[in-house]
C-alpha positions in Angstrom: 106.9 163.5 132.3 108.3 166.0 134.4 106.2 167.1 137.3 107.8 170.1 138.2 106.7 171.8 134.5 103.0 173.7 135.1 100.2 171.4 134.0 99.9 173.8 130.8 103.4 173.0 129.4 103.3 169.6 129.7 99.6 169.4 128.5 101.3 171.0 125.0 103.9 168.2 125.1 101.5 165.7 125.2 99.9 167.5 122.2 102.5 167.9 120.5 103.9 163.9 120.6 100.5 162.4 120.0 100.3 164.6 116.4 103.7 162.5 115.3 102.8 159.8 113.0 103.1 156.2 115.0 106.1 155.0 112.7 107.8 157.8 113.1 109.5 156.0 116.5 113.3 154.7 115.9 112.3 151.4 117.3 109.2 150.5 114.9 112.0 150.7 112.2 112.8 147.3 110.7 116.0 146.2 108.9 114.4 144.7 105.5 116.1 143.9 102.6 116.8 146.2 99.6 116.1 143.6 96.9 113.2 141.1 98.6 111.7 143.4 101.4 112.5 140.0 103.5 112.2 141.6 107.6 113.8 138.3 109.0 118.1 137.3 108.4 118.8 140.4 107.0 122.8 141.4 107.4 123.0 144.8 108.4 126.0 146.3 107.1 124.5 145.1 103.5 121.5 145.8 104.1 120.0 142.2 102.2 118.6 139.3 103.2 120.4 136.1 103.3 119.1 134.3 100.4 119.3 137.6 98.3 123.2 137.7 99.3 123.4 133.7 98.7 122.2 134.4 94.8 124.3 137.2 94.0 127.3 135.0 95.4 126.4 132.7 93.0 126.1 134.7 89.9 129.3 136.4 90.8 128.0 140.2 91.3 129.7 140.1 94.5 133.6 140.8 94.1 135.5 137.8 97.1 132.5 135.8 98.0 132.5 132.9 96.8 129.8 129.7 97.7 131.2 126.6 99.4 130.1 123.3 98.9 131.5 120.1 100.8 
């Protein structure tokens, strides 16, 4: 991208970045879930989907989260 580089440099660049492999980009990354490999409602800091985290909360493997019910 920079123009002041002679057109040989940046001609190596441009070889260089199209021999990385396309998912190699930090934004193509998805957040999936450990257990389901469910892409969508996914909490980050557990790194599992929402309905993966609702049935562990039920069967209790989850130490203070409990399931309410009204």
């Amino acid at each position: 991208m920079d123009k002041k580089l002679p057109l040989e440099e940046r001609f190596k660049a441009q070889q260089k970045l199209s021999k990385l492999p396309r998912n190699s980009a930090k934004t193509r990354v998805m957040n999936r879930c450990e257990i389901t490999g469910r892409p969508h409602g996914v909490y980050r800091k557990l790194k599992i989907s929402r309905i993966a985290l609702r049935q562990l909360g039920l069967q209790g493997k989850i130490p203070g989260l409990v399931k309410s019910s009204w």
